[in-house]
Every structure is written in C-alpha cells, then in structure tokens.
N, C-alpha and C positions, 0 to 999 in steps of 0.2 A: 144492655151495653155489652158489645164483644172484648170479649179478652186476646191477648195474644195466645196462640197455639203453640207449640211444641213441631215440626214436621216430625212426620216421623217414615224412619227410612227403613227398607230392607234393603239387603246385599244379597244377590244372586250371584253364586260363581258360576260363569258359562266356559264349558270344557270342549275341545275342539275334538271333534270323533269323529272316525273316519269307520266305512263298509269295510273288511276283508271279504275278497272273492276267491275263490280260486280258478283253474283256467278250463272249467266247465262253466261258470257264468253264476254260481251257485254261492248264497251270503253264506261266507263263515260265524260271521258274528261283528259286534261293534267294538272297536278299539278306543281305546281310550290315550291320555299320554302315558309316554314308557311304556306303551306295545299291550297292555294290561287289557285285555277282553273284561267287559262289565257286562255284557248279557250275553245268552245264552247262544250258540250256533244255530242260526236260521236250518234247518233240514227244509228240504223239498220244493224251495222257494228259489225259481231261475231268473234273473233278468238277467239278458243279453241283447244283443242290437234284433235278433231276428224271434225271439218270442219271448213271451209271459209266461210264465208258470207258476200256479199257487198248487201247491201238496202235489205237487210231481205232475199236477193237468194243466194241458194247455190252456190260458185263458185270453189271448191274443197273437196274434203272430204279422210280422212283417209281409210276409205272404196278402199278394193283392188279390184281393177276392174278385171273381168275373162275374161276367151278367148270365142269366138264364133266359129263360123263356117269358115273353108278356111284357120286355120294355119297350118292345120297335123296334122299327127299322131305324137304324143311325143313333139308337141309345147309345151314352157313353158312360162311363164308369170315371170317378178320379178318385186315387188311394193312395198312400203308401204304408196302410194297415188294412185290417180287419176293425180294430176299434173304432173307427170314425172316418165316413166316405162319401161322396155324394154320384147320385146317378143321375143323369138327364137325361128324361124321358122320349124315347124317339117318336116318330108319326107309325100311328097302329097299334100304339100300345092300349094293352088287355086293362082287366082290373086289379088283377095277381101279376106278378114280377116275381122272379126267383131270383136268388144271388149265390152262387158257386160261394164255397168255402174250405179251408184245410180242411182236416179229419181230423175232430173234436171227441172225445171221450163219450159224452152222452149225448151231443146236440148243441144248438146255438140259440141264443136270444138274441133277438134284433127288434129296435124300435127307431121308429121311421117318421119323420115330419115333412109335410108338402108345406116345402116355405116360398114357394109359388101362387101355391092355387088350394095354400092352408083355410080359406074362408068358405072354401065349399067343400073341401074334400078331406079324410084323415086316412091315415094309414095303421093296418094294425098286421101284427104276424099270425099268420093264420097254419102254419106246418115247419116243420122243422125236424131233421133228421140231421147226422152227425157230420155233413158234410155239405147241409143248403139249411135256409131260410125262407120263406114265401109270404108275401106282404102282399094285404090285398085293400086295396082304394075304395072308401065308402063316403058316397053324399053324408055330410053332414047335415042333411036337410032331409032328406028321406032315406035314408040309414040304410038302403040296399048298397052292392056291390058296384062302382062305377066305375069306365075307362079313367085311366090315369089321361092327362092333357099333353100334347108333345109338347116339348119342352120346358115343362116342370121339373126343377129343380126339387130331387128328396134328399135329404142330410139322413145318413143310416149311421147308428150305433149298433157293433154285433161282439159280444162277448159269448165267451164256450162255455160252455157247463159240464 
C-alpha cells in the first residue's frame, strides 16, 4: 500500500549574465549583476561577424570560399562562410574537386556528403594545405576513385586548424 510522499523541491537561482567585449571583438569575461565579473577574461578567443578565432587562430571566417579545379563546367558554390556550403556539381566534373580557402595557420579540414548521389558515391578529403581542400568521390561499391555526377548536390563542412 502506497503512502503519501513528501515533493521534495530544489530552488535554483538563475542569474542574468551578459559577454563584455571590447571593440576588437575579443570576450573580456562574464558579467554578472552589479557589473561584477565572475569568471575569468576569455584571452585569444574572437567572435565577430567576419571570423572565429580560438587561441588567436582562425577557425572560420565569413570569407566565401571559391571553387577550384574538378567541379565542371557551370559548378556553383553557395556560402556565406567557410563553416558550412554546398557545391553543385557542374557537367565534366573530375573525381577531386578543390575548394579555394582563406589562409589558415596550418591547413583546413573538410568533410563532405553527396546527398544526391550519397547511395553510390562518398566523398572524403584527400590534401589539404593552408589555403585549399581537395575532396575526392569514391564508388561506394567498388572503393576506387569516381566522377562526381553533374548536378550533385555536396553539403561541405571546412574548419582551420
């Protein structure tokens, strides 16, 4: 036989905190009420409308990345970052595609899905220097190197390192 229970309550005080920035784009730290910083000044950490920055390196930027060589004729690009873009693949495309980038500290990682023509083909990054990416289209059925399809649709993530 059940008894009555007891509820039993906690009390959470939620405090309203705001970013200081100052006007390089750069956290000073968290403010709390009455102006009172409670943790420490963010160093080297940028957000601004036109880049990312972690520990003083770029890690995304506003900057629209361009096409290179191996998407076709009439490939297009659509972006308003570097972090996430998609390309459609023009007529004559290769099975490498490069994609122009800012100038990155070490280089760029990029990961790439054929959400077209994902059931027969995958994309992986095969080069990368501090200023491109190069993705190359493999049969997923016999694991060589294939033409990308014209007009495939690839959804590309590319962060800097």
């Amino acid at each position: 036989m059940a008894t009555n229970q007891v509820a039993s309550t906690n009390t959470q005080n939620i405090v309203p905190v705001q970013a200081a920035f100052n006007t390089a784009g750069t956290c000073l730290g968290l403010v709390g009420p009455g102006g009172a910083y409670f943790s420490p000044p963010l160093t080297n950490d940028v957000i601004n409308p036109s880049t990312l920055q972690m520990g003083g390196n770029l890690v995304g930027t506003s900057t629209v990345p361009t096409l290179g060589s191996g998407w076709g004729t009439g490939a297009t690009i659509t972006a308003s970052n570097t972090m996430a873009f998609k390309v459609v693949v023009g007529t004559g495309g290769s099975s490498a595609g490069t994609i122009n980038l800012p100038a990155a500290v070490n280089g760029w990682v990029a990961y790439a899905q054929d959400i077209t023509s994902g059931t027969s083909l995958f994309l992986q990054q095969t080069a990368s220097t501090t200023t491109s990416v190069t993705l190359t289209s493999f049969s997923i059925t016999l694991g060589t190197a294939s033409p990308m399809t014209a007009g495939d649709s690839i959804l590309i993530i590319a962060i800097a390192y």
